[in-house]
C-alpha positions in Angstrom: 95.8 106.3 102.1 96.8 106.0 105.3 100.1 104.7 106.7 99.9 102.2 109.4 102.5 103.2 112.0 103.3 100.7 115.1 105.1 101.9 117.9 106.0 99.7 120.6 107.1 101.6 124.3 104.7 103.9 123.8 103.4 104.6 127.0 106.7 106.6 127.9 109.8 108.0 126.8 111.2 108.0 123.5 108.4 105.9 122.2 105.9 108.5 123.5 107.4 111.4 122.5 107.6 109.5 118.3 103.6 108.5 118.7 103.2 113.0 119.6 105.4 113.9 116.7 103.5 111.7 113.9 100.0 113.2 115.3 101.3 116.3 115.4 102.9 115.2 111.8 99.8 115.1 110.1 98.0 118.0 111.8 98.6 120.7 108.6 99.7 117.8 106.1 96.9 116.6 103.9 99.3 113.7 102.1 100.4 112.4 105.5 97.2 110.5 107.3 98.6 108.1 110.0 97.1 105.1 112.1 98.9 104.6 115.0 99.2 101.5 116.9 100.7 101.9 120.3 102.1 99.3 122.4 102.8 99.7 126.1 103.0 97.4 129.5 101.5 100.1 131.5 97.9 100.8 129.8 97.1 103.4 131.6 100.3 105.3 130.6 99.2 104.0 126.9 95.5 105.8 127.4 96.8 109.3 128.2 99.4 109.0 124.9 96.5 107.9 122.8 94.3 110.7 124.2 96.2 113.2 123.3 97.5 111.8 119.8 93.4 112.0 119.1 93.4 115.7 120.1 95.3 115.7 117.1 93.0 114.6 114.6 95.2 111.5 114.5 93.5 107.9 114.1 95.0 105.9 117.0 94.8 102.4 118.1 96.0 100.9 121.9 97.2 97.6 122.5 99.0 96.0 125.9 100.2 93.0 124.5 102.5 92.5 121.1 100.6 89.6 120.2 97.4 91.3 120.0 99.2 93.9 117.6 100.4 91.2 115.3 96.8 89.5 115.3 95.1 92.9 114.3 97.7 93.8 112.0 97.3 90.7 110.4 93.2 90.5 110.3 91.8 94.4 109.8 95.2 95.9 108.1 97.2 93.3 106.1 100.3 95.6 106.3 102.6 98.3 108.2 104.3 100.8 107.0 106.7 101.4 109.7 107.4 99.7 113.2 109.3 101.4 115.9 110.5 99.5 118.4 111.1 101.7 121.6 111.7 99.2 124.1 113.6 99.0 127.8 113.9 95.7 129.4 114.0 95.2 133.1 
């Protein structure tokens, strides 16, 4: 089953370096099979994170605005396992 894993600041930083370690997580794990949703103000910063958590293997999900993650969460998955909230406000 897979574990739905949202990560907000995605695009850089700490949240970037979280959204690698749980694709690279689940490379040699068979119990461990993330979804990541990744939140991020800059999308294109967001893109290149979600690229390379897909040369993973890893499912992976991009979204600019929290909203729209709540609204998907909320129609397609029901649920999340974890939310990371990895945030710097100007």
């Amino acid at each position: 089953m897979k574990k739905i894993i949202i990560i907000t600041g995605a695009g850089k930083g700490i949240g970037k370096s979280i959204a690698l370690d749980f694709a690279k997580a689940a490379v040699n794990n068979n119990d461990f099979e993330p979804l990541l949703i990744l939140a991020s103000r800059t999308f294109s910063d967001l893109e290149s994170v979600a690229t390379e958590c897909r040369s993973y293997g890893t499912e992976t999900d991009i979204m600019q605005h929290i909203r729209a993650v709540w609204v998907k969460i909320n129609i397609y998955y029901y649920k999340s396992d974890l939310m990371i909230f990895s945030l710097v406000y100007h």
